[in-house]
ZAMARGU-4260 file (C-alpha; in steps of 0.2 Angstrom, whole numbers, plus 5000, padded with zeros to 4 digits):
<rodrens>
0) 4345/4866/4171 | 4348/4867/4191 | 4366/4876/4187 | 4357/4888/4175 | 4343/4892/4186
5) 4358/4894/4201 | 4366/4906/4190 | 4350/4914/4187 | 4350/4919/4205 | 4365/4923/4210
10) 4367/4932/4194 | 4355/4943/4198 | 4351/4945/4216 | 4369/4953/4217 | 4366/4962/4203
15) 4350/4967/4213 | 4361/4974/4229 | 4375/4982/4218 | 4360/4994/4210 | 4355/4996/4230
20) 4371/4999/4235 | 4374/5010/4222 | 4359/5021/4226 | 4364/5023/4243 | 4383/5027/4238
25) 4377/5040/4227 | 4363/5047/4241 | 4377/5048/4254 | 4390/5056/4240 | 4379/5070/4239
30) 4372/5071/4256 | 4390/5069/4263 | 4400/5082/4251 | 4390/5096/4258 | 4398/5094/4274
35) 4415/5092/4270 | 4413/5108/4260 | 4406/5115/4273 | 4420/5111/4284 | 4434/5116/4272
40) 4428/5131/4267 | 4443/5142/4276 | 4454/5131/4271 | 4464/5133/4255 | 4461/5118/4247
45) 4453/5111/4228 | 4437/5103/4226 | 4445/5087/4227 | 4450/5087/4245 | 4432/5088/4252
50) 4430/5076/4237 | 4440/5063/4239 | 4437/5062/4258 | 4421/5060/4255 | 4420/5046/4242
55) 4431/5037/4256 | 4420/5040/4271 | 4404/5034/4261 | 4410/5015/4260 | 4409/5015/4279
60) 4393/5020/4281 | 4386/5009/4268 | 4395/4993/4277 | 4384/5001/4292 | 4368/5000/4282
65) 4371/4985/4274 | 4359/4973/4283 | 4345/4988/4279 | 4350/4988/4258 | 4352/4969/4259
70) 4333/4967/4266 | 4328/4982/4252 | 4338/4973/4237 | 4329/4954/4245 | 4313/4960/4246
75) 4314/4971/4228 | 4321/4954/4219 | 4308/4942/4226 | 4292/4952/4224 | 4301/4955/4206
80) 4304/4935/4201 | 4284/4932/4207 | 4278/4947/4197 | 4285/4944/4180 | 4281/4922/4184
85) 4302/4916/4184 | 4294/4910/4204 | 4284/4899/4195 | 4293/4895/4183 | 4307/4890/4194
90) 4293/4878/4206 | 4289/4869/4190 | 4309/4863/4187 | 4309/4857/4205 | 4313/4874/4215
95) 4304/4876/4233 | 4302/4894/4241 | 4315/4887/4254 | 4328/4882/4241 | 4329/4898/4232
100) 4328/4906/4250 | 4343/4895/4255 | 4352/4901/4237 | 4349/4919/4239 | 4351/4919/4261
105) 4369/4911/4259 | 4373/4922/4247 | 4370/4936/4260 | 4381/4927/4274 | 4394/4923/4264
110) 4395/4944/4255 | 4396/4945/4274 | 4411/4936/4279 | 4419/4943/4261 | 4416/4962/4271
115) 4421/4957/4286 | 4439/4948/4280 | 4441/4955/4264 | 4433/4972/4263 | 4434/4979/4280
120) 4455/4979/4280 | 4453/4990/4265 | 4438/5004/4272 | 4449/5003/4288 | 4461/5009/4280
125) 4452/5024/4269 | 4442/5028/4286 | 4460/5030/4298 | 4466/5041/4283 | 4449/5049/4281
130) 4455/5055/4299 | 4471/5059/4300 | 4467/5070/4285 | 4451/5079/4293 | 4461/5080/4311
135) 4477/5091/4300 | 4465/5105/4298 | 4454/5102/4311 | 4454/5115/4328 | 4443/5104/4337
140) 4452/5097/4350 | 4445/5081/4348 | 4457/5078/4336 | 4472/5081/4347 | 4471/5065/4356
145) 4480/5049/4349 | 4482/5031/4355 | 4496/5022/4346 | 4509/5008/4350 | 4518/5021/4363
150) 4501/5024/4373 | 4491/5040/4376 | 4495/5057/4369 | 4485/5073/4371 | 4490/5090/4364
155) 4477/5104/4373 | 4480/5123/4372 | 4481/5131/4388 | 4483/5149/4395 | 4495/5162/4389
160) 4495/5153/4371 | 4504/5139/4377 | 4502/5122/4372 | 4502/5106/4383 | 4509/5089/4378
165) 4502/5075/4391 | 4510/5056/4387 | 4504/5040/4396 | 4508/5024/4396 | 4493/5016/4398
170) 4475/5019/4405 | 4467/5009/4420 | 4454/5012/4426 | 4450/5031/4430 | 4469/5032/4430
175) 4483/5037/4421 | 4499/5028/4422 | 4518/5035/4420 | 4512/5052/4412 | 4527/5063/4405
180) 4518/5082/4405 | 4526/5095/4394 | 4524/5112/4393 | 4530/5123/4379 | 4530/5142/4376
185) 4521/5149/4359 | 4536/5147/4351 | 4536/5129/4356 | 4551/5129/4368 | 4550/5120/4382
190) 4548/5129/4397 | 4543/5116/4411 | 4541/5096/4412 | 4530/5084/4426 | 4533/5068/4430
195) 4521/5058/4438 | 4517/5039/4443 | 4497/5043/4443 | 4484/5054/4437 | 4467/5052/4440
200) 4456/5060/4425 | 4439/5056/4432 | 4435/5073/4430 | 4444/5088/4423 | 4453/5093/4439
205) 4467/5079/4436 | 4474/5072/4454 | 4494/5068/4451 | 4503/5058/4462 | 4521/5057/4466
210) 4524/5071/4457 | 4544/5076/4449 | 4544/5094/4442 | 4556/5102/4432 | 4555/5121/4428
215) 4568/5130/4418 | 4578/5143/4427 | 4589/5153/4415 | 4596/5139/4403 | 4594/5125/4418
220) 4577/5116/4425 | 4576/5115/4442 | 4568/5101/4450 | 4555/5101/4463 | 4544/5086/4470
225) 4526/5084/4479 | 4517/5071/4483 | 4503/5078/4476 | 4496/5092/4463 | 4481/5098/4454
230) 4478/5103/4437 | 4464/5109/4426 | 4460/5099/4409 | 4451/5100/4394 | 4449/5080/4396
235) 4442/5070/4407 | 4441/5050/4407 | 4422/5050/4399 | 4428/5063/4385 | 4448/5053/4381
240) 4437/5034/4383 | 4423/5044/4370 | 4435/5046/4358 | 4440/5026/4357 | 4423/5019/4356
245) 4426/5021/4336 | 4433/5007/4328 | 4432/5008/4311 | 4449/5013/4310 | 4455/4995/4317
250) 4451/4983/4305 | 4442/4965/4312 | 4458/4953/4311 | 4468/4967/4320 | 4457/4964/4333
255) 4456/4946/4336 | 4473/4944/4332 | 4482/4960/4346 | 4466/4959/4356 | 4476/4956/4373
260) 4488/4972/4368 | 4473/4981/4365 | 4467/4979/4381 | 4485/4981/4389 | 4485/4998/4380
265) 4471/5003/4389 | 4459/5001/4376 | 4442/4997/4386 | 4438/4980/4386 | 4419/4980/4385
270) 4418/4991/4370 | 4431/4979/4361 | 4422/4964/4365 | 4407/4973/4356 | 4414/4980/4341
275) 4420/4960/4339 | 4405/4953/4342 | 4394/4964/4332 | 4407/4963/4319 | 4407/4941/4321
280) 4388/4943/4321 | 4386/4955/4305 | 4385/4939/4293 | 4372/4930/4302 | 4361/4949/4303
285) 4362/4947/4284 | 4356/4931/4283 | 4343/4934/4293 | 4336/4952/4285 | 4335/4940/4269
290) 4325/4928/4279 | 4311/4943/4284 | 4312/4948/4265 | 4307/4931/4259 | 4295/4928/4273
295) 4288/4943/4269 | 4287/4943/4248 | 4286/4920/4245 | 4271/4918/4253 | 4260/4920/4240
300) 4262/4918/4221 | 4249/4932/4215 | 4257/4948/4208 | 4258/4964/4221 | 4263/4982/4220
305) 4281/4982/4225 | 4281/5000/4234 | 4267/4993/4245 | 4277/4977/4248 | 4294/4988/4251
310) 4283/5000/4261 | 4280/4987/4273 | 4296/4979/4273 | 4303/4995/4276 | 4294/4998/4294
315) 4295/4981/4299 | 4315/4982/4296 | 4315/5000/4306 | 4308/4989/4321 | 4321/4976/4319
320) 4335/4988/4320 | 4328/4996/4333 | 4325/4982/4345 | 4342/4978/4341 | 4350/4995/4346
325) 4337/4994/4362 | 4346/4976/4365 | 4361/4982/4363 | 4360/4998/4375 | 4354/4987/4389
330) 4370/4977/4387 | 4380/4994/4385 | 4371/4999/4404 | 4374/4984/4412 | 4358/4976/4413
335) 4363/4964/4402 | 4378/4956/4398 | 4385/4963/4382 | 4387/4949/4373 | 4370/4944/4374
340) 4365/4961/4370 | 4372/4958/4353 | 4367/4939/4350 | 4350/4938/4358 | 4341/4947/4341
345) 4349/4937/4330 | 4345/4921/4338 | 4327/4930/4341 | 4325/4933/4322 | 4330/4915/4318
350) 4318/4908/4328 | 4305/4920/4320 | 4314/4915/4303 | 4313/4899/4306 | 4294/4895/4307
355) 4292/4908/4296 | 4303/4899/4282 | 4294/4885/4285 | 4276/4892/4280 | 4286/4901/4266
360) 4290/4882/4259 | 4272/4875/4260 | 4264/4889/4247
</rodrens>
């Protein structure tokens, strides 16, 4: 009877978040493809471009939202089970509030770890093609900036209608190491090539350093050195380190496994020692929304109005999130380490869960 009742659970508690899930899937289809219509509009493309991009982008968002639909589906299956008696039915086998909470909170960690090492490779993937697809039609030049395994490149439209093609090794700091700066004609030949040890991009005026250039004269280039130039930019170091501060194209394992080449590349390493921890943290944010959902809908066996209940879950979840988003912004501004930032609600919450699991248990 245990196994069945087990079954019963699981069976339908993830049956519960899958009709969440889908909800908000099909809420953020319809929300989302206005936009991407929107944005291709001038373009000549079908209605599947904007569609399929779309369908793509939405996963993400819902991995976003998950601790939020997971703390909708808990609460909407608990008040559910007590409503229609199975609560009591289940005490009378031997089942306590704090068991079936255990059955249905694991479950939620472990869905966790199943996004985090299963699913998150695969929406990594749609979100990096999501954006190489948007940034082919895109004039923003926001998109004209890329950080692969051969470092920075920028492309940025300057006067004259010419274009300039900036490559760097690495970022440190404010800096700019071993740029290549190219400059081509609208036809796209080159007319003149810098060379510089160091750039500093703390504000759009870049300072070079040890500077080699090389202008074309008739069919040869012409080499002149300075120790030092100035150049106007569309970039500066807040608006290139900006662009890096998403990582949903990186999947997690990418970056525990190549975190030191991240960090050599220039990636900065406070942001990726928070996309890791809130990612290493994710499963234990589940389990904990499922705690507040069962604190919230176990302690009594008498039947209630599920809207009321979800109505209140609903604000009492908004605050959660947003003492976690005011955590983490202390840490992102150095008041707080940045680790703690991300920890420090979770380990708040299971403290709270804790004694309130406990109550829970003795109804």
């Amino acid at each position: 009877m245990n196994k069945i009742i087990t079954k019963y659970l699981l069976k339908n508690f993830l049956k519960t978040i899958f009709m969440w899930v889908l909800i908000f899937y099909c809420f953020g289809i319809i929300l989302s493809l206005f936009e991407e219509i929107e944005f291709f509009k001038n373009f000549d493309v079908s209605f599947y471009t904007p569609l399929l991009l779309t369908s793509i982008s939405v996963p993400n968002v819902i991995i976003k939202i998950l601790p939020f639909i997971i703390f909708i589906s808990s609460m909407w299956f608990m008040v559910k089970i007590r409503n229609n008696k199975d609560l009591l039915t289940m005490k009378t086998f031997g089942y306590s509030n704090i068991k079936i909470f255990f059955i249905l909170a694991f479950t939620s960690f472990f869905l966790g770890f199943a996004i985090l090492f299963l699913f998150n490779p695969v929406i990594s993937t749609m979100s990096k093609y999501y954006e190489m697809t948007k940034s082919k039609y895109a004039r923003d030049v926001n998109h004209l900036v890329s950080f692969n395994k051969n470092g920075l490149w920028i492309k940025e439209n300057i006067e004259n209608k010419e274009t300039r093609i900036i490559t760097a090794k690495k970022i440190d700091g404010f800096n700019l190491l071993n740029v290549s700066i190219f400059h081509l004609d609208e036809n796209f030949k080159l007319k003149k090539k810098i060379l510089s040890k160091k750039i500093n991009i703390e504000n759009s005026t870049w300072k070079l350093n040890d500077v080699k250039i090389f202008k074309l004269n008739e069919a040869f280039f012409e080499e002149e050195r300075l120790e030092d130039l100035s150049i106007q930019s569309n970039y500066d170091y807040e608006k290139i380190t900006s662009l890096f501060k998403n990582f949903d194209t990186i999947p997690l394992l990418d970056v525990i496994i190549n975190y030191e080449n991240l960090v050599r590349k220039g990636y900065n390493k406070k942001l990726l020692d928070e996309n890791l921890n809130s990612w290493l943290s994710y499963p234990f944010f589940l389990f904990m929304m499922t705690a507040i959902a069962a604190i919230l809908s176990m302690h009594t066996l008498k039947r209630s109005d599920n809207i009321k209940f979800i109505i209140v879950g609903i604000i009492l979840c908004i605050t959660v999130f947003y003492l976690k988003d005011l955590s983490l912004a202390l840490g992102q501004t150095d008041r707080i380490p940045i680790i703690l930032s991300i920890w420090s609600p979770i380990i708040a919450l299971g403290f709270f869960s804790f004694i309130g699991v406990l109550q829970i248990n003795e109804k």
